[in-house]
C-alpha positions as CSV (number, residue, x, y, z in Angstrom):
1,X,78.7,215.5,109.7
2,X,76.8,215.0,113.0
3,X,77.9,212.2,115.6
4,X,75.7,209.7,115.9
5,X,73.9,209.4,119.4
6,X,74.6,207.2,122.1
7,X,73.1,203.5,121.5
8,X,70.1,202.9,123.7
9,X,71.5,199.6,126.3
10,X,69.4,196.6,125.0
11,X,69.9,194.9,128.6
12,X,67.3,196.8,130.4
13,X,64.0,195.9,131.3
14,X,61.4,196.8,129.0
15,X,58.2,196.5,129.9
16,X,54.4,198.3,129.8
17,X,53.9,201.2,132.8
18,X,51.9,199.4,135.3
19,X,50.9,203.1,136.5
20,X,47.3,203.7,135.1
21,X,47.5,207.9,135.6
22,X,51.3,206.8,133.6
23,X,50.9,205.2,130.3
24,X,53.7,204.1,128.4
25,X,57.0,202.5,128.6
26,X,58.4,201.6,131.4
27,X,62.1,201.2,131.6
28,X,64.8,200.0,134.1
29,X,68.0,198.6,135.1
30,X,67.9,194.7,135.6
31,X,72.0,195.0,136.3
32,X,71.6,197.6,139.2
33,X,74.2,200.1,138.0
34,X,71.6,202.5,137.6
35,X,68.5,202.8,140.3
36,X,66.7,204.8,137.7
37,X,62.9,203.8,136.6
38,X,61.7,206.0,133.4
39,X,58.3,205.7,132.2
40,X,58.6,206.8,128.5
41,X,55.3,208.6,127.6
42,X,53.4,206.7,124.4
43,X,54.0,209.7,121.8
44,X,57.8,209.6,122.8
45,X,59.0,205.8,122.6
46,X,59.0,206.3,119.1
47,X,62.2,208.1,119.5
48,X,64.4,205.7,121.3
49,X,64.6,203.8,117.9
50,X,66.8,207.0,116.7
51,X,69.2,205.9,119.9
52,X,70.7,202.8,117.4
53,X,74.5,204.3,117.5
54,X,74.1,205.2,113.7
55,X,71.2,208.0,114.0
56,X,72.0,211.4,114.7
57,X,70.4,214.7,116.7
58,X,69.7,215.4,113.1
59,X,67.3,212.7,112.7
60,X,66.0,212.8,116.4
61,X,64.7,216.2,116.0
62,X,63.3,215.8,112.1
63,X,60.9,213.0,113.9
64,X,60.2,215.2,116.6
65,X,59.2,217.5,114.2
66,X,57.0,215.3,112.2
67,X,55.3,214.0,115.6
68,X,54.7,217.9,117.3
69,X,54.2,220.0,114.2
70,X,56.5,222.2,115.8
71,X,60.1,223.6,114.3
72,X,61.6,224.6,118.0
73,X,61.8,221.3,119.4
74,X,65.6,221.9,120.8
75,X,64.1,221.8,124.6
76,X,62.7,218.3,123.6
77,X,65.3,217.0,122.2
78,X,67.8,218.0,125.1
79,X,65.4,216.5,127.7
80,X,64.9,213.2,126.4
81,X,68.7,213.3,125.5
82,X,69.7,214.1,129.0
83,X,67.2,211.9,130.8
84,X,68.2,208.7,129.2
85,X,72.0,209.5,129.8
86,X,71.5,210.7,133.5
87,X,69.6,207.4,133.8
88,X,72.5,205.7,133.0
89,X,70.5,204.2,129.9
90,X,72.5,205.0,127.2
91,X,76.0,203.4,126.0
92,X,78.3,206.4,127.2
93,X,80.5,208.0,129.6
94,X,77.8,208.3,132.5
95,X,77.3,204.7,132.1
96,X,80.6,203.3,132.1
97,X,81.4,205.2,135.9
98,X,78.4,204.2,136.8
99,X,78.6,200.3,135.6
100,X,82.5,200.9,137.3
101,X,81.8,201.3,140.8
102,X,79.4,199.2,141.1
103,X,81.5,196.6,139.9
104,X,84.4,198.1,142.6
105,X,81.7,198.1,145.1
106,X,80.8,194.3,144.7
107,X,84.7,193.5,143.9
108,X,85.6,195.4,147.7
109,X,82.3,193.8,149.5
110,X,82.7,191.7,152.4
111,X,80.1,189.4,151.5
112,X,77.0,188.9,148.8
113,X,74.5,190.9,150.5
114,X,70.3,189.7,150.3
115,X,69.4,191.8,147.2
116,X,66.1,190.0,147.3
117,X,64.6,190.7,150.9
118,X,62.0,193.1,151.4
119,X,60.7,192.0,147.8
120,X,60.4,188.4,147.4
121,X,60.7,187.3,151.0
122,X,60.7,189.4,153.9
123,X,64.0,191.0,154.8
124,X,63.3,190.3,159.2
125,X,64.9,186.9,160.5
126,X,61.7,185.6,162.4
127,X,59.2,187.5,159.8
128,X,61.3,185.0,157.2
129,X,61.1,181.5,159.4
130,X,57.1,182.2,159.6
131,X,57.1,182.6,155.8
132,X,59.3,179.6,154.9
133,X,57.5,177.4,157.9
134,X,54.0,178.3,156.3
135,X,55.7,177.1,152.9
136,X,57.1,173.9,154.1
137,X,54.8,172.5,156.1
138,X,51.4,171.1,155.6
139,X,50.8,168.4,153.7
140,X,52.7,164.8,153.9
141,X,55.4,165.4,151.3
142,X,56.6,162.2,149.8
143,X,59.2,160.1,150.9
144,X,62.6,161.3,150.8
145,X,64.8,159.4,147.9
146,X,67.3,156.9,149.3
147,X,71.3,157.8,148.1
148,X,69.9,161.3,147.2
149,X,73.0,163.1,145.7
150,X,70.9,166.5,144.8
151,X,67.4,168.5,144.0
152,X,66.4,170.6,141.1
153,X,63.9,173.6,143.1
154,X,62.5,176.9,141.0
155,X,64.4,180.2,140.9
156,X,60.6,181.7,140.1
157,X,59.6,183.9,143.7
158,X,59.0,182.0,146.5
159,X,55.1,183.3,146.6
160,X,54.8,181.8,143.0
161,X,56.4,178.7,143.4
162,X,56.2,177.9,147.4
163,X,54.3,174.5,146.5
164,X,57.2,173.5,144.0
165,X,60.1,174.4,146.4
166,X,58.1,172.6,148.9
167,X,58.2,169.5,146.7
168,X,62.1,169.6,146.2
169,X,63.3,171.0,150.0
170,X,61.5,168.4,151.9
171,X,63.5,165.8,150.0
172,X,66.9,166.9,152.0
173,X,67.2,165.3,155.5
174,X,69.6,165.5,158.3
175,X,72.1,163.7,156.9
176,X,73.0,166.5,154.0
177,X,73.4,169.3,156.4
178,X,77.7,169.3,156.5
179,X,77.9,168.7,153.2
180,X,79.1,171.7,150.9
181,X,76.0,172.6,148.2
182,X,76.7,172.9,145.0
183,X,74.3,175.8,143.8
184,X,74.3,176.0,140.3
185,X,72.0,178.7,139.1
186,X,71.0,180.1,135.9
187,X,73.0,183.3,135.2
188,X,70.2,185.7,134.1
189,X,73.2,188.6,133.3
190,X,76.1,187.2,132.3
191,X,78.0,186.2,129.4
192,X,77.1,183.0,127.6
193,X,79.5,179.8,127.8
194,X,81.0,182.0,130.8
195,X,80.4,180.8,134.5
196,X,80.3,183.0,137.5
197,X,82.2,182.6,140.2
198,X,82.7,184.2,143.7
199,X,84.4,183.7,146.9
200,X,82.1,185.7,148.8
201,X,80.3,184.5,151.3
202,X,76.4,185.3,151.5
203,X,74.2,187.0,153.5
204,X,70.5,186.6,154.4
205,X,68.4,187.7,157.1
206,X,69.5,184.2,158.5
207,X,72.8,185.0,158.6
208,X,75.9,184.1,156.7
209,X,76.8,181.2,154.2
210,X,80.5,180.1,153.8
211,X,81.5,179.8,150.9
212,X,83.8,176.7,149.9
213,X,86.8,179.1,148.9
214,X,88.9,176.3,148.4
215,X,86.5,174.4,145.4
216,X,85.8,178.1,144.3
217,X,89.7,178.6,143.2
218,X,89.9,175.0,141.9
219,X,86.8,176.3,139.4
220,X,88.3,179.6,139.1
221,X,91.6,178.6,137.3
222,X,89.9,177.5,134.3
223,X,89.4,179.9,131.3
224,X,85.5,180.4,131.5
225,X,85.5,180.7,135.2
226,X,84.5,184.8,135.6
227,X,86.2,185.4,139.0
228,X,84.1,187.8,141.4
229,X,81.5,188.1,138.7
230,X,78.7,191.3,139.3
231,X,76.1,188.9,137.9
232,X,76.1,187.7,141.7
233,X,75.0,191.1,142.7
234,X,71.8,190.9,141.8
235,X,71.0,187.4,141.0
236,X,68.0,185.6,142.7
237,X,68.5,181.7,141.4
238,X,71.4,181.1,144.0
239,X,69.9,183.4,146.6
240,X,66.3,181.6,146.9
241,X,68.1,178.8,147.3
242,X,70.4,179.5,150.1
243,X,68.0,180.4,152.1
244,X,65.7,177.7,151.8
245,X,69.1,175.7,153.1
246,X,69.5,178.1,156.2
247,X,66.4,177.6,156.8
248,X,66.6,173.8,156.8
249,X,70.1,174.0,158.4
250,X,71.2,177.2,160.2
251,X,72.9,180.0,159.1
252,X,76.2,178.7,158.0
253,X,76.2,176.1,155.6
254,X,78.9,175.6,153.0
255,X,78.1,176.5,149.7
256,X,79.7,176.3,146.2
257,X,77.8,179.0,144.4
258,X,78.1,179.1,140.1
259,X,76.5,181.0,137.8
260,X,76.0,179.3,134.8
261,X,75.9,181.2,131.7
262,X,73.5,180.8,128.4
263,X,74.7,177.9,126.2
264,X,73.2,180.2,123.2
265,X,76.4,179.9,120.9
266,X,75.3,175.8,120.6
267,X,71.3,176.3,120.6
268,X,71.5,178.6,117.9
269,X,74.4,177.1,115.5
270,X,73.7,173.3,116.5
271,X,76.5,171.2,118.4
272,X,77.0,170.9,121.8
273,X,78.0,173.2,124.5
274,X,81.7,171.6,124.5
275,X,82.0,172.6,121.7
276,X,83.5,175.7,123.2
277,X,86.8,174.2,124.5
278,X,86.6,176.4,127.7
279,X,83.2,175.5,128.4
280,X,84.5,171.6,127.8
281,X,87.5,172.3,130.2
282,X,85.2,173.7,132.8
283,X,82.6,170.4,132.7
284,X,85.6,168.5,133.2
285,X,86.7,170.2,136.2
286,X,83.3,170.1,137.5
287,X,83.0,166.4,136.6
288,X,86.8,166.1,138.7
289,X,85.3,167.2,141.8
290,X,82.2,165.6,141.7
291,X,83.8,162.8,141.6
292,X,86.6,163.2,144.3
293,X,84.2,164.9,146.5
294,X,81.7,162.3,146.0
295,X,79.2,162.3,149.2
296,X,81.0,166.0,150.4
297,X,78.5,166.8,148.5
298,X,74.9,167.6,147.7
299,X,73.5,169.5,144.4
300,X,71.2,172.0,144.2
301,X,70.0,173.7,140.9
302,X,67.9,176.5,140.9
303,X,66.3,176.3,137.7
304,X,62.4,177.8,135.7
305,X,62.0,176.0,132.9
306,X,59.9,177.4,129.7
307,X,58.9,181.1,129.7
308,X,56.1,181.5,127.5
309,X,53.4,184.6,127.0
310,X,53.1,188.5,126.0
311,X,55.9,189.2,128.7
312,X,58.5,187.3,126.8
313,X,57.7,188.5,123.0
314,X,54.8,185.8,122.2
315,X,52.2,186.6,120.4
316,X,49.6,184.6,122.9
317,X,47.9,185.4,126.2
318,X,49.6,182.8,128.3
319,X,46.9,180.8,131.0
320,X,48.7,178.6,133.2
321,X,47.1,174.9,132.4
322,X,44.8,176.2,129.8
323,X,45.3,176.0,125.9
324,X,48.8,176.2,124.6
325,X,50.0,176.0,127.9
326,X,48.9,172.4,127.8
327,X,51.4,171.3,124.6
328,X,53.9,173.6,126.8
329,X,53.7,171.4,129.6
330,X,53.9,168.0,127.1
331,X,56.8,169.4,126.3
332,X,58.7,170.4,129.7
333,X,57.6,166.7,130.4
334,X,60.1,165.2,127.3
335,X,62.6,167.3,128.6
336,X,62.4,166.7,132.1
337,X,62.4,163.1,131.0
338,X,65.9,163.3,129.3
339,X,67.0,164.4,132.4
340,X,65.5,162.0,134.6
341,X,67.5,159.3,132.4
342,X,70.4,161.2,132.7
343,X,70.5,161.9,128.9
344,X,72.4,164.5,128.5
345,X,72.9,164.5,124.4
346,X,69.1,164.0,124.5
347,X,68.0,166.8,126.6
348,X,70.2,169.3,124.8
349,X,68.7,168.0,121.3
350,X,65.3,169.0,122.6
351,X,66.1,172.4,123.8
352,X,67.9,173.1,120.1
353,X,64.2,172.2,118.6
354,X,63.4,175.9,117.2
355,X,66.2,177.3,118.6
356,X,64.5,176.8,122.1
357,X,61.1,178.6,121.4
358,X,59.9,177.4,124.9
359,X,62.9,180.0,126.2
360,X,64.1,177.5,129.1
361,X,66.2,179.5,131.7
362,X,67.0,176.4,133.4
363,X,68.7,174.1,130.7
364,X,72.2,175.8,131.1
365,X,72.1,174.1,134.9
366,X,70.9,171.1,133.8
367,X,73.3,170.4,131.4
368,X,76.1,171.2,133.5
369,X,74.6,169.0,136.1
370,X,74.0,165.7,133.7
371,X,77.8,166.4,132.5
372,X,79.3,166.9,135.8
373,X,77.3,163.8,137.6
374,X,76.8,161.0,134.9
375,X,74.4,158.3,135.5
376,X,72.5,160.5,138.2
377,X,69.3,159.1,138.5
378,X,66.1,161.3,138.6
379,X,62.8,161.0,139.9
380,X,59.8,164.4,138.8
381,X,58.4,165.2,142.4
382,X,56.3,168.0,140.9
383,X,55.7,170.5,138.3
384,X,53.6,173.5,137.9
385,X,53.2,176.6,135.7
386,X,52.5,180.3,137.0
387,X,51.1,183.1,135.5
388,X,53.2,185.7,136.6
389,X,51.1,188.5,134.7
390,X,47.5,188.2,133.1
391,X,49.9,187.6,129.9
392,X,52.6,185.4,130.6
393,X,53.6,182.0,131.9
394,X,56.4,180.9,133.3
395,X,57.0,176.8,134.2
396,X,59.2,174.9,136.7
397,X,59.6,171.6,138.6
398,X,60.7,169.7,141.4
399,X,63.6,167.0,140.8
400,X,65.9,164.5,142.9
401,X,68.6,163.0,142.1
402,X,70.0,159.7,143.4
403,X,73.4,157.5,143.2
């Protein structure tokens, strides 16, 4: 009996070739094991259904057969085969080194490098401090909160969302610049009810953050802690972040970066996140130093909120402001209100409504924020949605929190 072929990875990106002379599928690594891009042409991504880890070669090359009309289709076969595994695409051994040493290579780094510049910001110090100035200043902002513990800012790219972080940035002041930051920020790869952790510290064309190594092992002993976790890697919602806070305050701040995995076990099944008694033990920890640490420290969540539109499997054309997108926004707005009252049971009951259809990347952060700081109260200093395709929507806010 033929072995079945290698299972196709599900967590790549998957999206329509933006090429025009290249139609088809576009296909790539989110993770960064692989630096591979294929563009799949349109008579072809048929086949990568046949990659499920239960069909065989047999079946791959009766449906190329059916498509071509042709019997030799052997060359075919072995080319689509091969380009997928050499790609790194496909669950099997070329994968697995490759997945391996990038994880050694992150494990043995000296620090988190910028995986970002040169893309979303620009990757030259004074190139950076003109971008983030021309962000920053301009109009009045409002007052800066008395007591203010923390800020909620977007994880969306700075070019989409410089307004937003603009709102929530110019709420720090002088007086939070030796405290250590808590970043918690949405873990876009990792494991759910898992939390990622590093003792790195991180790089940007600034300079170098510290990182609080000391907090970091106090976290790290508890059983969802992921110690050096890869997710780090490649993760934007902590890096935007610390360098909007070098830009505001040099180089080397102190910062307490965590990952915070998808709570999907308690959207989907009902309950809450504690539920999971690692997850509970972790809150608690978090809640222990909050409290000890008190005014050592300042929060900082980089959070999106709903992702809505053809880009994320709706059936809509996503305008930001217009149609839908309106009830969308009435809807971030009962939310954000939960966690403006520091409702934490209330907030999480809304994001379980259909299982979260609004697909907030942000409520993971926000619930470990509302657990770990009780009675933090909030004030909405902006929100705004951005289409980040013709297609697709994606929504996010400004927040402070005060004692």
């Amino acid at each position: 009996m033929a072995q079945p072929l290698p299972r196709l990875r599900m967590n790549l990106d998957f999206m329509p070739s933006p090429v025009e002379d290249r139609p088809g599928l576009l296909i790539r690594d989110s993770y960064g094991y692989s630096d591979a891009i294929l563009i799949i042409p349109p008579e072809l991504v048929q086949c990568l259904s046949c990659f499920d880890g239960e069909q065989s070669s047999l079946d791959l090359r009766e449906l190329l057969v059916r498509m071509t009309g042709e019997l030799d289709v052997g060359s075919l076969e072995g080319h689509l085969l091969n380009t997928l595994s050499s790609a790194g695409f496909l669950h099997d051994e070329t994968y697995e080194r490759m997945r391996e040493q990038k994880r050694l290579e992150f494990s043995a780094a000296e620090s988190r490098v910028a995986s970002h510049a040169g893309s979303a910001y620009p990757d030259d110090p004074v190139a950076v401090r003109q971008t983030l100035n021309q962000y920053l200043d301009g109009i009045e902002p409002p007052p800066k909160p008395a007591n203010l513990l923390g800020i909620a800012a977007p994880h969306v790219s700075p070019f989409g969302g410089w307004q937003t972080y603009r709102s929530a940035y110019t709420a720090l002041s002088d007086e939070h610049r030796d405290r250590t930051f808590v970043i918690l920020g949405t873990s876009h790869y990792g494991d759910p009810e898992r939390f990622g952790l590093t003792r790195k510290p991180f790089d940007t064309p600034y300079g170098r953050a510290i990182t609080d190594i000391r907090l970091v092992d106090e976290l790290g002993a508890q059983p969802a802690a992921t110690m050096e976790d890869y997710c780090h890697s490649m993760e934007h919602s902590i890096e935007f972040q610390v360098l909007f806070l070098q830009h505001l305050y040099g180089p080397q701040i102190r910062i307490l970066p965590i990952l915070c995995g998808s709570f999907g076990s308690s959207i989907l099944s009902g309950g809450t996140p504690e539920d999971n008694e690692a997850v509970r033990r972790f809150l608690g920890s978090l809640g222990e130093i909050a409290a000890r640490e008190g005014d050592k420290l300042t929060w900082v969540l980089g959070i999106d909120m709903a992702h809505m539109g053809a880009r994320y499997g709706d059936d809509l054309v996503a305008i930001a402001g217009q149609n839908e997108m309106q009830d969308v926004a009435l809807r971030d707005k009962q939310r954000i209100d939960r966690v403006l009252a520091s409702d934490a049971q209330g907030f999480w009951n809304l994001v379980q409504e259909n299982q979260d259809d609004l697909k907030w990347c942000g409520s993971s952060p926000l619930y470990t924020f509302l657990r770990a700081v009780p009675g933090a109260k909030g004030s909405l200093r902006a929100y705004d949605q951005w289409n980040i395709d013709e297609r697709s929507v994606v929504s996010f806010a400004a927040l402070t929190f005060a004692r």
